[in-house]
C-alpha positions as CSV (number, residue, x, y, z in Angstrom):
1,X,47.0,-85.2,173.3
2,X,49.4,-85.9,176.3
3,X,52.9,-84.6,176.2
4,X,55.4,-87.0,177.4
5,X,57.9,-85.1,180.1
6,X,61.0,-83.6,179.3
7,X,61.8,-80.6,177.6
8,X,63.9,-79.8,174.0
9,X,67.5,-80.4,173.9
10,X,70.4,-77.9,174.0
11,X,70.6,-77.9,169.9
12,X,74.5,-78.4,170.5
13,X,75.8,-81.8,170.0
14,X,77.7,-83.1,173.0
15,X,81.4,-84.1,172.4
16,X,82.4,-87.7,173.8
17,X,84.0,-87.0,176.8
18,X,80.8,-84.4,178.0
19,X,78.8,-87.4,178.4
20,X,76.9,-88.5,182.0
21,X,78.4,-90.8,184.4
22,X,75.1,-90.3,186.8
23,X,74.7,-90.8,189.9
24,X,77.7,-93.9,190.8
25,X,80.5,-92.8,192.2
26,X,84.0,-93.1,190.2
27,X,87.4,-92.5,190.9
28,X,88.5,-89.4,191.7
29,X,92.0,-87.8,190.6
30,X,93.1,-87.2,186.7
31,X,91.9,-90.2,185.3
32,X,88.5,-90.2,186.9
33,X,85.9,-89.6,184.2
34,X,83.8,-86.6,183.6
35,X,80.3,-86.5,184.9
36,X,77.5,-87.7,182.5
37,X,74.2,-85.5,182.7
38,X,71.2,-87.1,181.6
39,X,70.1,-83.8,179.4
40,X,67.7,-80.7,180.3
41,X,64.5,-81.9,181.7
42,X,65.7,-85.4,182.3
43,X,64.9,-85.1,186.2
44,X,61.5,-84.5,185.0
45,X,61.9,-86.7,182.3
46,X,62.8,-90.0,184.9
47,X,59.3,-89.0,186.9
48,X,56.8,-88.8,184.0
49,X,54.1,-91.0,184.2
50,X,52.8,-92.9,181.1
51,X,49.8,-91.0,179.1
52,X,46.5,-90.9,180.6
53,X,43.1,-91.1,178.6
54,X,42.0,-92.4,176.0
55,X,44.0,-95.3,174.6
56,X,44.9,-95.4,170.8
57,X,43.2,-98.3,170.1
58,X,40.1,-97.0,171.4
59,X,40.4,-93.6,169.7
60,X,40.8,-95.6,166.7
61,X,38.4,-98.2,166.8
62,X,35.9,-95.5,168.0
63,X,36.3,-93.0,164.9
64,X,36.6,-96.5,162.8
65,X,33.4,-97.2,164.4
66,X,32.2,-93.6,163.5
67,X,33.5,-94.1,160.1
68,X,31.5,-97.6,159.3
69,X,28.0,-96.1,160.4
70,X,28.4,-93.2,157.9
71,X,29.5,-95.7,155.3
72,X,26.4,-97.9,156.5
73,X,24.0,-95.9,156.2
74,X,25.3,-94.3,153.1
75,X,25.2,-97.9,151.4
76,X,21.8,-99.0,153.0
77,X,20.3,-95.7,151.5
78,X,21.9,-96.6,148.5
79,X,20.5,-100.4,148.2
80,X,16.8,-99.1,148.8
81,X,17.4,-96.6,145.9
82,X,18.3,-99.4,143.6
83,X,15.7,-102.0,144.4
84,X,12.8,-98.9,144.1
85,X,14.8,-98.3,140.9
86,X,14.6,-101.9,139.2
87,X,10.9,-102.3,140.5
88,X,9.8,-98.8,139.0
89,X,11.9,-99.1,136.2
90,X,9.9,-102.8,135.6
91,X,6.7,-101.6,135.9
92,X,6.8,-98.8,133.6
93,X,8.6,-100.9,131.1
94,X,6.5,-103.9,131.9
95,X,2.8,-104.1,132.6
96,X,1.8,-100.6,132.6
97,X,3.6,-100.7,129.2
98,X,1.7,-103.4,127.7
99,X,-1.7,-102.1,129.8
100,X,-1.4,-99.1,127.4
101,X,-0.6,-100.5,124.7
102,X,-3.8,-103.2,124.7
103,X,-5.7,-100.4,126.1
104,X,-5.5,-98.5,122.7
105,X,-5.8,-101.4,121.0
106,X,-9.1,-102.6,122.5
107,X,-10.1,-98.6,122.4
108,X,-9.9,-99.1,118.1
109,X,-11.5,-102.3,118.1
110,X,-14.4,-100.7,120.3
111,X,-14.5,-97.9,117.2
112,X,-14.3,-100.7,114.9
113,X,-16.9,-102.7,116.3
114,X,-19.4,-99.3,116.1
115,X,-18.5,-98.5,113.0
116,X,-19.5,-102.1,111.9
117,X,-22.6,-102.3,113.8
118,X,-23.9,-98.9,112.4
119,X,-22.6,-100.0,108.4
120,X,-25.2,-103.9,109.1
121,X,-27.7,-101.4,110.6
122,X,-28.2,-99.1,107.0
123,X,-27.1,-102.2,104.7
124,X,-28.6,-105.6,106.2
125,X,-24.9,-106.6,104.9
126,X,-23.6,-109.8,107.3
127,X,-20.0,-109.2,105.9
128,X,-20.2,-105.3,107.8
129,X,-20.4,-107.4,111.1
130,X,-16.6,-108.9,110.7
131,X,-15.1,-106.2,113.0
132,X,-17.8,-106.6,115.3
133,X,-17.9,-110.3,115.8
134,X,-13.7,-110.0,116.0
135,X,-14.1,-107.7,118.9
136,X,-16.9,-109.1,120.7
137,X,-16.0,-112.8,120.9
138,X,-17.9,-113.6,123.9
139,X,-21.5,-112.3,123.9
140,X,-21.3,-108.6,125.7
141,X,-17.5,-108.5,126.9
142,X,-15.0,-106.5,125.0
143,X,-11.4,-107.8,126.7
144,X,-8.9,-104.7,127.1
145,X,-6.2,-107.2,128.8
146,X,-4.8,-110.2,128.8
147,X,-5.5,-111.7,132.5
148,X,-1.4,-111.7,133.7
149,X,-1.6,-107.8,132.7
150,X,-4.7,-107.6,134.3
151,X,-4.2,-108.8,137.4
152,X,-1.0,-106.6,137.8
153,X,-2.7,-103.2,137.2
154,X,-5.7,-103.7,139.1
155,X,-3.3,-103.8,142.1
156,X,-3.8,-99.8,141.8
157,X,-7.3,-98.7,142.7
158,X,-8.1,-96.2,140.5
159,X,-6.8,-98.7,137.2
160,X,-9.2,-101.3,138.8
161,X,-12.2,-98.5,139.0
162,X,-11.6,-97.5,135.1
163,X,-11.1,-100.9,134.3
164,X,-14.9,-101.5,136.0
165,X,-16.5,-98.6,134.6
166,X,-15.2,-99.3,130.9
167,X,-16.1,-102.9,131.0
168,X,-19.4,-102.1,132.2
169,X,-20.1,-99.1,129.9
170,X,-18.9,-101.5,127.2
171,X,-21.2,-104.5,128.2
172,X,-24.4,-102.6,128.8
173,X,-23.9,-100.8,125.0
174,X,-23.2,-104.1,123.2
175,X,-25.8,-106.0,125.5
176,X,-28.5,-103.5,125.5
177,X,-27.8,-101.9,121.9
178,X,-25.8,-103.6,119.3
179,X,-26.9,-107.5,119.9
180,X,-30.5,-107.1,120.0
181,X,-30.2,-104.4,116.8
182,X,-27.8,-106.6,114.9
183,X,-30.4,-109.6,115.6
184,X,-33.7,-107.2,114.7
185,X,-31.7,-106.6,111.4
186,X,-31.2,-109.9,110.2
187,X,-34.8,-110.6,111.3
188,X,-36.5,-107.4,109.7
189,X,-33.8,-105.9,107.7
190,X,-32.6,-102.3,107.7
191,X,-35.9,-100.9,109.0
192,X,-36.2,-102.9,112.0
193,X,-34.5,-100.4,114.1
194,X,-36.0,-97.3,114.9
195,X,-34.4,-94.1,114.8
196,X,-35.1,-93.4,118.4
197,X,-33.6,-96.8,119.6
198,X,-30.4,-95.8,117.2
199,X,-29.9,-92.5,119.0
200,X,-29.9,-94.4,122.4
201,X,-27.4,-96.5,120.9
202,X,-25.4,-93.7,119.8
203,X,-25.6,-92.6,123.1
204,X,-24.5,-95.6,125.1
205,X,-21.7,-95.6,123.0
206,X,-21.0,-92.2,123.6
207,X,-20.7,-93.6,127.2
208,X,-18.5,-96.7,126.6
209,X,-16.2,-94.5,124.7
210,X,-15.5,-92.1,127.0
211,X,-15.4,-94.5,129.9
212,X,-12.3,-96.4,127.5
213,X,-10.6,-93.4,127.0
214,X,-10.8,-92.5,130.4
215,X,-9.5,-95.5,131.7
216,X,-6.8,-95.3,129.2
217,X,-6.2,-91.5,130.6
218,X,-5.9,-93.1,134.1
219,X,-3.3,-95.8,133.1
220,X,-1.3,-93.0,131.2
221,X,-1.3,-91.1,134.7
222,X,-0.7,-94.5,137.1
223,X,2.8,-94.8,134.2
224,X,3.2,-91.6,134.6
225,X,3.6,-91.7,138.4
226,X,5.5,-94.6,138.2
227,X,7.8,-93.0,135.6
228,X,8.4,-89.7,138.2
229,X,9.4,-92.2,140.8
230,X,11.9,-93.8,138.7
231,X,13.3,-90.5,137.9
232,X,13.0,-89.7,142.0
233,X,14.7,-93.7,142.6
234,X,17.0,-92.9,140.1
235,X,18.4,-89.5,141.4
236,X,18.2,-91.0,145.1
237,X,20.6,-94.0,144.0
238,X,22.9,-91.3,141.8
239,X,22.8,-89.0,144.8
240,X,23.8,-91.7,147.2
241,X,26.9,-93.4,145.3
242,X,28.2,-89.8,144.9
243,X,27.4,-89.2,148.9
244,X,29.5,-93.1,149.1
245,X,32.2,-91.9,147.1
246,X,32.7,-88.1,148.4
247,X,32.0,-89.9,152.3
248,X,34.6,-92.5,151.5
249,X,37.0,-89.9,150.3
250,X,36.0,-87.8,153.2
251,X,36.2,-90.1,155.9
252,X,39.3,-91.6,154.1
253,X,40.9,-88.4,154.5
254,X,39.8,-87.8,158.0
255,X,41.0,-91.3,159.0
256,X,44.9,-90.3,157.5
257,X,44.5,-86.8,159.2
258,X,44.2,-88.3,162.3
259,X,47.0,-91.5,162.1
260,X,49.4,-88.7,161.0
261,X,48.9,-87.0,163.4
262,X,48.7,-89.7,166.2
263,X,51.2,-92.1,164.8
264,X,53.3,-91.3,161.9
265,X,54.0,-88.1,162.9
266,X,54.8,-89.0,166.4
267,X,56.5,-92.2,165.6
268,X,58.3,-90.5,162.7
269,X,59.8,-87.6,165.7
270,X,60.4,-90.7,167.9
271,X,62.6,-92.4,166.0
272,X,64.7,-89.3,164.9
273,X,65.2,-89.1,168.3
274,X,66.1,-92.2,169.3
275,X,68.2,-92.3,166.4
276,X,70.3,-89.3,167.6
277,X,70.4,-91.1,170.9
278,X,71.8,-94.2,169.3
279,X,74.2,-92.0,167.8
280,X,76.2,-91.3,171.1
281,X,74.3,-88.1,172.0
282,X,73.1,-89.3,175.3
283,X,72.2,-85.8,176.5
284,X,69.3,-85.2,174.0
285,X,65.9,-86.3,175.9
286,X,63.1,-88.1,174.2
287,X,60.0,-85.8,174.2
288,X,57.1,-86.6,172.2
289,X,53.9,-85.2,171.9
290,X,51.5,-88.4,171.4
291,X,48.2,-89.9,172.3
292,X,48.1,-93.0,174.7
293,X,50.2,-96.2,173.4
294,X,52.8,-93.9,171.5
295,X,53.0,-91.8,174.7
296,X,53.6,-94.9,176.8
297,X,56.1,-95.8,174.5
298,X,57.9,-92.4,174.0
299,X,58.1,-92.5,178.2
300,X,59.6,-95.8,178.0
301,X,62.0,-94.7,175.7
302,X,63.4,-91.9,178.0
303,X,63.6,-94.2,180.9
304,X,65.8,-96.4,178.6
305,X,68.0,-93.9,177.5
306,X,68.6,-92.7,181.3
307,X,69.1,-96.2,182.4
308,X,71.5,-96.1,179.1
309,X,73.4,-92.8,180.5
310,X,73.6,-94.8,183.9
311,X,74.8,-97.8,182.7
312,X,77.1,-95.6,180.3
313,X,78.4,-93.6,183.8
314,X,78.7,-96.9,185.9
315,X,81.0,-98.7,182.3
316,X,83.1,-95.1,182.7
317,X,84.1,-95.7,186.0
318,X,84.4,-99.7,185.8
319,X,86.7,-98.6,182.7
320,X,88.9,-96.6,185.0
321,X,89.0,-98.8,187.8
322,X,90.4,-101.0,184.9
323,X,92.8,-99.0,183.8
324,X,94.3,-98.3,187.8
325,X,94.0,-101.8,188.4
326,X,96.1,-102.3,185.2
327,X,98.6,-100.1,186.1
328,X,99.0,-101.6,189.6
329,X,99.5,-104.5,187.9
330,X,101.8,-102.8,185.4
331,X,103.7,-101.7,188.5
332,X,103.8,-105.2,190.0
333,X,105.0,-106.8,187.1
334,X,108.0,-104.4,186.8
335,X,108.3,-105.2,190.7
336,X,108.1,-108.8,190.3
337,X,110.7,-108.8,187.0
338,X,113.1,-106.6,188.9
339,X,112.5,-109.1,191.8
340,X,112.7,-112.0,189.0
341,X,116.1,-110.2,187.9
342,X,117.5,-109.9,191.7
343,X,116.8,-113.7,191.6
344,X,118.6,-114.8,188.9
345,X,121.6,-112.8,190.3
346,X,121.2,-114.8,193.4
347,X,121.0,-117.8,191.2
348,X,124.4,-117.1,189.4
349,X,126.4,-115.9,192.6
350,X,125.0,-119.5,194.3
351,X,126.1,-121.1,191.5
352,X,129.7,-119.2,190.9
353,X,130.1,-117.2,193.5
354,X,129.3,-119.2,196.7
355,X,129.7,-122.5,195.5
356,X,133.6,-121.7,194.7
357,X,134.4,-121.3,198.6
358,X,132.6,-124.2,199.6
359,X,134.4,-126.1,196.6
360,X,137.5,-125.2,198.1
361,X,136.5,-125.7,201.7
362,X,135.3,-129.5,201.1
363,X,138.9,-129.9,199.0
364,X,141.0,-128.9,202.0
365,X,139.4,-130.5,204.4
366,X,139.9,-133.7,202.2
367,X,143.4,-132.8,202.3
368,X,143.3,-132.1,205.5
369,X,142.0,-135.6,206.2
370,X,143.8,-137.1,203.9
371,X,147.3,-135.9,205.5
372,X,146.9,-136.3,209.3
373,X,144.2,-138.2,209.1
374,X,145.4,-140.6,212.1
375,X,147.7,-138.7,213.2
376,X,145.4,-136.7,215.9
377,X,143.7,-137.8,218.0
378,X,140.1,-139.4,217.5
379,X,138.1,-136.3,218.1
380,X,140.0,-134.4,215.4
381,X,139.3,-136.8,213.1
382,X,135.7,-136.4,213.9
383,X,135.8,-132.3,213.5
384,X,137.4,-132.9,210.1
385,X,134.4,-135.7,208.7
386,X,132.0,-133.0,210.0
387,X,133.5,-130.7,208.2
388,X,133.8,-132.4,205.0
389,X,129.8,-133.8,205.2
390,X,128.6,-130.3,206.0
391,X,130.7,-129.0,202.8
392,X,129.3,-131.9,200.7
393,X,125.8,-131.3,201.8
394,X,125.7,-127.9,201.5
395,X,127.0,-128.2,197.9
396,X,123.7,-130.3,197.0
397,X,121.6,-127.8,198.7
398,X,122.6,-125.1,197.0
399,X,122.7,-126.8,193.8
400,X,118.9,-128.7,194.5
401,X,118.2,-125.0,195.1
402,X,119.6,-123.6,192.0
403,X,117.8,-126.4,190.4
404,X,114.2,-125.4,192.0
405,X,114.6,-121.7,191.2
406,X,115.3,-122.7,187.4
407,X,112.2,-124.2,186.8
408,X,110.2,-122.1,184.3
409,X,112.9,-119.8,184.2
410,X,114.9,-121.4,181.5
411,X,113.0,-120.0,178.1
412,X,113.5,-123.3,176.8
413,X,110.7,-123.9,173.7
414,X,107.7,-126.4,174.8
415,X,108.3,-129.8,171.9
416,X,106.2,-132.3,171.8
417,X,108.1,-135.6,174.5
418,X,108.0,-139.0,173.7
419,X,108.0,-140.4,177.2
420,X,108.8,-143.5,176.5
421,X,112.0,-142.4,175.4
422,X,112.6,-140.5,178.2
423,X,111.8,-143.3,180.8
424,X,114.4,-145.2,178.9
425,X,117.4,-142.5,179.8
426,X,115.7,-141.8,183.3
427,X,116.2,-145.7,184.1
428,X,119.4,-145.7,182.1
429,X,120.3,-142.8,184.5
430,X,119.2,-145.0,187.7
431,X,120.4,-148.4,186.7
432,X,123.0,-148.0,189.2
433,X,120.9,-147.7,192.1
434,X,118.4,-150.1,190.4
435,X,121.2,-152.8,190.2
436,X,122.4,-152.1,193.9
437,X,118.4,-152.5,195.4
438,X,117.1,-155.2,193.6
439,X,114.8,-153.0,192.4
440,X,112.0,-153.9,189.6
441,X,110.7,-151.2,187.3
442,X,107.7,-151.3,185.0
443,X,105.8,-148.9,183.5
444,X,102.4,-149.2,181.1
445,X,103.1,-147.9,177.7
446,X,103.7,-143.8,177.6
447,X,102.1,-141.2,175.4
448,X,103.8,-138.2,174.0
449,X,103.2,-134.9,175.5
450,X,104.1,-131.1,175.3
451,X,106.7,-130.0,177.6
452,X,110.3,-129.2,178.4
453,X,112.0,-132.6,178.2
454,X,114.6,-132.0,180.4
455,X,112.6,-130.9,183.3
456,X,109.8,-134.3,182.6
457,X,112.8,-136.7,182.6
458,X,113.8,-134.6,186.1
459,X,110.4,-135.2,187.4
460,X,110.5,-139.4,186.7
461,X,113.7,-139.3,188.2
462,X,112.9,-137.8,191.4
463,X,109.8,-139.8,191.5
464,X,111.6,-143.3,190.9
465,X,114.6,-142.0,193.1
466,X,112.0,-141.5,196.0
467,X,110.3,-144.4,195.1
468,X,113.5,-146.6,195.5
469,X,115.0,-144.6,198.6
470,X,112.1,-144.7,200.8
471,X,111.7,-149.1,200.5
472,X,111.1,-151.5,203.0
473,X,114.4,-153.2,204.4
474,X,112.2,-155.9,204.5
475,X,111.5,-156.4,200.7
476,X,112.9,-155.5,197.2
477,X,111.0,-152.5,196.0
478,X,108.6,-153.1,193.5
479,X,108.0,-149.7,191.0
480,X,105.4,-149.4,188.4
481,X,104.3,-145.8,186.5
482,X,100.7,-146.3,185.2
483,X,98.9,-143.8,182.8
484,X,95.4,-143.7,181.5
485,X,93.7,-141.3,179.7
486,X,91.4,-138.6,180.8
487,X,88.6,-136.3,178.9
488,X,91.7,-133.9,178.5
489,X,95.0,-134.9,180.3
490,X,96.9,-137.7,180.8
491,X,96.7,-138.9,184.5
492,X,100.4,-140.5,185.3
493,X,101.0,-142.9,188.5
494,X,103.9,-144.0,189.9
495,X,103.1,-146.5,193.0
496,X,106.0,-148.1,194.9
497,X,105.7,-151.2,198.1
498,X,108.3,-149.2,200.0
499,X,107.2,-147.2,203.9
500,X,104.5,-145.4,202.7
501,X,103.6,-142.0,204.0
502,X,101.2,-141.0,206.5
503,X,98.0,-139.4,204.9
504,X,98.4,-136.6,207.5
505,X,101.8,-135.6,205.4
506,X,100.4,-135.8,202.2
507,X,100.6,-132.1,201.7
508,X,103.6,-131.2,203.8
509,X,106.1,-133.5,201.6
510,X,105.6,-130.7,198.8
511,X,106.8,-128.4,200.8
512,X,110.6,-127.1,200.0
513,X,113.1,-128.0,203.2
514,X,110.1,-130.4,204.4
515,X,111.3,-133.9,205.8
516,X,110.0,-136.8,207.2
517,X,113.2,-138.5,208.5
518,X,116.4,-137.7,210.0
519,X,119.3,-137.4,207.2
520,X,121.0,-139.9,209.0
521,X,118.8,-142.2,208.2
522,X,117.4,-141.3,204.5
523,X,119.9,-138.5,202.8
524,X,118.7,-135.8,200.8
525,X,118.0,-131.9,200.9
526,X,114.2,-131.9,200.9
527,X,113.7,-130.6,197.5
528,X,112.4,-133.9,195.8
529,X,109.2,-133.5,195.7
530,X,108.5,-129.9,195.5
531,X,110.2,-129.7,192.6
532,X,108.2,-132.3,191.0
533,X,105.1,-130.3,192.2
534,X,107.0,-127.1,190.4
535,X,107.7,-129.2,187.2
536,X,104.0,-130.1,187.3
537,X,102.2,-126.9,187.8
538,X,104.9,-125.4,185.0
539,X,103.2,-127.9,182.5
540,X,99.8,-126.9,183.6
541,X,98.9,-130.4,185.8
542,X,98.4,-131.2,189.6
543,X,100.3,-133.1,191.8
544,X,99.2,-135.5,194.9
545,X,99.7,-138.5,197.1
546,X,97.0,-141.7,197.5
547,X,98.3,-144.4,200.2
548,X,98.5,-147.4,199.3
549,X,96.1,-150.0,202.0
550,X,98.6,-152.9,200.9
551,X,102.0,-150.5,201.9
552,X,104.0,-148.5,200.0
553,X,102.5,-145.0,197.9
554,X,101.0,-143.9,194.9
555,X,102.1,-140.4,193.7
556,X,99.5,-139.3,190.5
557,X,100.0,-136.2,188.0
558,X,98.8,-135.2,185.2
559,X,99.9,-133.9,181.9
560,X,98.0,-132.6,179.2
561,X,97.2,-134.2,176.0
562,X,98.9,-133.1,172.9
563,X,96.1,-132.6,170.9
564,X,95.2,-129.3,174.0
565,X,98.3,-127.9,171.8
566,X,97.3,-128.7,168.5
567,X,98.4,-132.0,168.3
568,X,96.5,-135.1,167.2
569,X,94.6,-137.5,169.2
570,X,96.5,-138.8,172.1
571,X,97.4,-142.8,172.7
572,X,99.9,-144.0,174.3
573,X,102.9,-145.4,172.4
């Protein structure tokens, strides 16, 4: 038997938070996790080696092996028993049987046949001779068998050496004695035979007789041996299906002596054990005392369950670096609401607060122009313009800024858009500038999405404003918003025939404060378009530029579908 490593447990079961962390380092401080042991004996336990010897299965097919031979030789002792007992058992019942039985039969007719011969010899009488002439068909021969019976007890020797001597003492009485007196009778009559030629007959008689019943004795004997092997057959075959039947039971019992006590019992302790280890009581080792395979596998077992209590140690400390991580978070996301709070302070003193002075600024220098405006000199004049553009233009910074900040900000509920109705206000709300350009708008037909309505119709209008700003002098602008459908968004373009923009710039123009060109020449804050990035990314698309090769530029989004939200299967309307 070969022990596998590792000693008994404690006996005390371990409460959850006793449990091993091993050998991986975790965070230290209060929330670091308490160290998981492995259990007594583990280090021992992690060394052992799988059983050596013997393996089960050859344990087991050798004492099966053992088994089989016994059971072998057991039934092959037991199949020569019963074919000596059928052969024995047909002899004695067979042809020995009838042997005997003709025997005594022919012995009476040989009586008969004297008695007959001896009644002609004193009468003269031909019907005395009836028994005779029954037994003695042919001339001389008496026949004490049939042939078949014959020819199967003359097989023994001493049968076939009776059978000679009776046939012969037989012959020579009726061939030297009885014929020739039976024929000197019917010749001479009574007196024919002499008295001296009858006692010579007696005697030969005598001797045929006795030769009979001796041959008779030695058939009784031949049966008789054949009877006291029967009885030996018989007690051999009796004897051997007991010695089957107790080896059976024997080896039977053996073979459940020795499973129980190299599997069941050993399985049977292995899975109590691993059972208790399942349970959460990491600490208890798996020992087992067990023969090769069952060994192996109770060693494997313990490895397991101390790559379990590693695995176990290294999900402790993953859980608390989870749980600092989450409260760094935690702590960032109160420093990023606080920070989200400051903003929207900002947000409401640039929308009161500073956007009153400058209100009243820009109005006084209008007066201020208004009232002397000619009456100082030129350069005055100037001062007070600057004054009043600077005032102006800050007033649509701040409030393009105000705008930008917003975005997301607002809590405003996600509904599902119909865009062509928005693109119907947006152009409404540029028909103006439309009007005054020349320009020509067209658009393929547009879906409905998810999203915050103002904010989309704020994105078309910044995109059409751009698209209508930035023309060439030397054409009317020419605007058109595709849309096709992808695997889960809607991909939106709007291309224009206006300046174009430099691939080089494709990125910087999303960039807040970012321009291209002088405000003297194109007015504006630089806001456009990275607000429409913001309003993009806030509904979960992308944003970018494509150059056109013919002139002008093609700015592409992309919105989800409505069915990503629940909706139904997206066309466009």
């Amino acid at each position: 038997m070969v022990a596998v490593t590792g000693t008994a447990g404690t006996g005390q079961e371990p409460a959850p938070d006793d449990l091993p962390t091993g050998d991986r380092a975790a965070p230290t401080g209060p929330e670091a996790p308490e160290p998981i042991d492995a259990g007594p004996g583990s280090a021992t336990a992690h060394e052992g080696a799988p059983p050596t010897g013997p393996s089960l299965r050859r344990r087991l097919g050798g004492l099966l092996v053992v088994a089989a031979t016994i059971l072998l030789a057991v039934v092959v002792v037991s199949v020569v028993a019963l074919v000596n007992v059928v052969r024995f058992q047909d002899d004695v019942t067979n042809p020995y049987f009838n042997a005997i039985t003709q025997a005594d039969s022919a012995y009476v007719s040989l009586i008969d046949a004297e008695s007959s011969v001896r009644a002609y010899l004193a009468s003269g009488t031909a019907l005395n001779l009836e028994a005779f002439d029954r037994s003695f068909v042919t001339e001389g021969e008496v026949a004490l068998h049939d042939p078949r019976t014959a020819q199967i007890v003359t097989k023994s020797a001493p049968v076939a050496d009776g059978l000679d001597a009776a046939h012969q003492a037989i012959h020579e009485w009726a061939l030297t004695f009885a014929l020739p007196a039976v024929e000197k009778v019917r010749e001479g009559g009574p007196d024919a035979v002499s008295t001296d030629e009858r006692l010579e007959g007696a005697r030969l008689f005598n001797e045929a007789r006795v030769a009979t019943s001796d041959y008779i004795k030695v058939l009784r004997d031949v049966r008789e041996e054949k009877v006291q092997s029967l009885d030996f057959w018989t007690q051999v075959l009796f004897g051997s299906v007991v010695v089957l039947v107790v080896a059976a039971i024997l080896v039977g019992s053996f073979l459940w002596s020795l499973l129980k006590r190299w599997i069941t019992e050993p399985v049977t302790t292995l899975a109590h054990q691993v059972r208790v280890v399942s349970a959460g009581q990491l600490r208890q080792p798996v020992s087992v005392q067990a023969p090769g395979e069952i060994g192996a596998l109770a060693v494997d077992v313990e490895h397991m369950r101390q790559e379990l209590v590693s695995q176990v140690a290294e999900i402790r400390a993953s859980h608390a670096e989870v749980e600092h991580s989450h409260e760094l978070l935690a702590a960032q996301a109160r420093e990023l609401a606080r920070s989200n709070r400051d903003l929207e302070q900002f947000a409401y003193v640039a929308s009161h607060d500073l956007q009153e002075p400058l209100r009243k600024v820009a109005s006084f220098t209008q007066l201020l122009k208004k009232r002397y405006g000619g009456q100082l000199d030129e350069r005055a004049d100037q001062y007070i313009d600057f004054a009043v553009d600077g005032a102006k233009r800050m007033q649509r910074l701040i409030q393009d800024l105000l705008g930008f900040s917003r975005v997301g900000r607002t809590g405003s509920e996600r509904v599902p858009v119909d865009l062509e109705k928005s693109f119907a206000v947006v152009l409404s709300d540029l028909d103006e500038r439309i009007t005054e350009t020349g320009a020509t708008v067209t658009h393929d037909p547009l879906p409905t999405v998810r999203g915050e309505k103002a904010l989309l119709e704020q994105l078309f209008v910044n995109l059409l404003g751009n698209a209508i700003k930035f023309r060439d002098p030397e054409r009317p602008p020419v605007v058109h918003v595709g849309v096709r459908a992808l695997d889960k968004a809607w991909e939106f373009s709007v291309s224009d025939n206006g300046i174009g923009i430099d691939a080089q710039y494709a990125e910087r123009v999303f960039v807040i404060f970012q321009r291209l060109h002088p405000k003297d020449v194109y007015e504006g804050t630089g806001i456009g378009l990275a607000l429409c990035k913001r309003i993009v990314e806030h509904h979960g698309g992308e944003i970018w530029i494509e150059p056109n090769e013919d002139g002008g530029t093609t700015v592409r989004f992309t919105l989800a579908h409505l069915s990503v939200d629940g909706g139904g299967a997206p066309s466009p309307t």
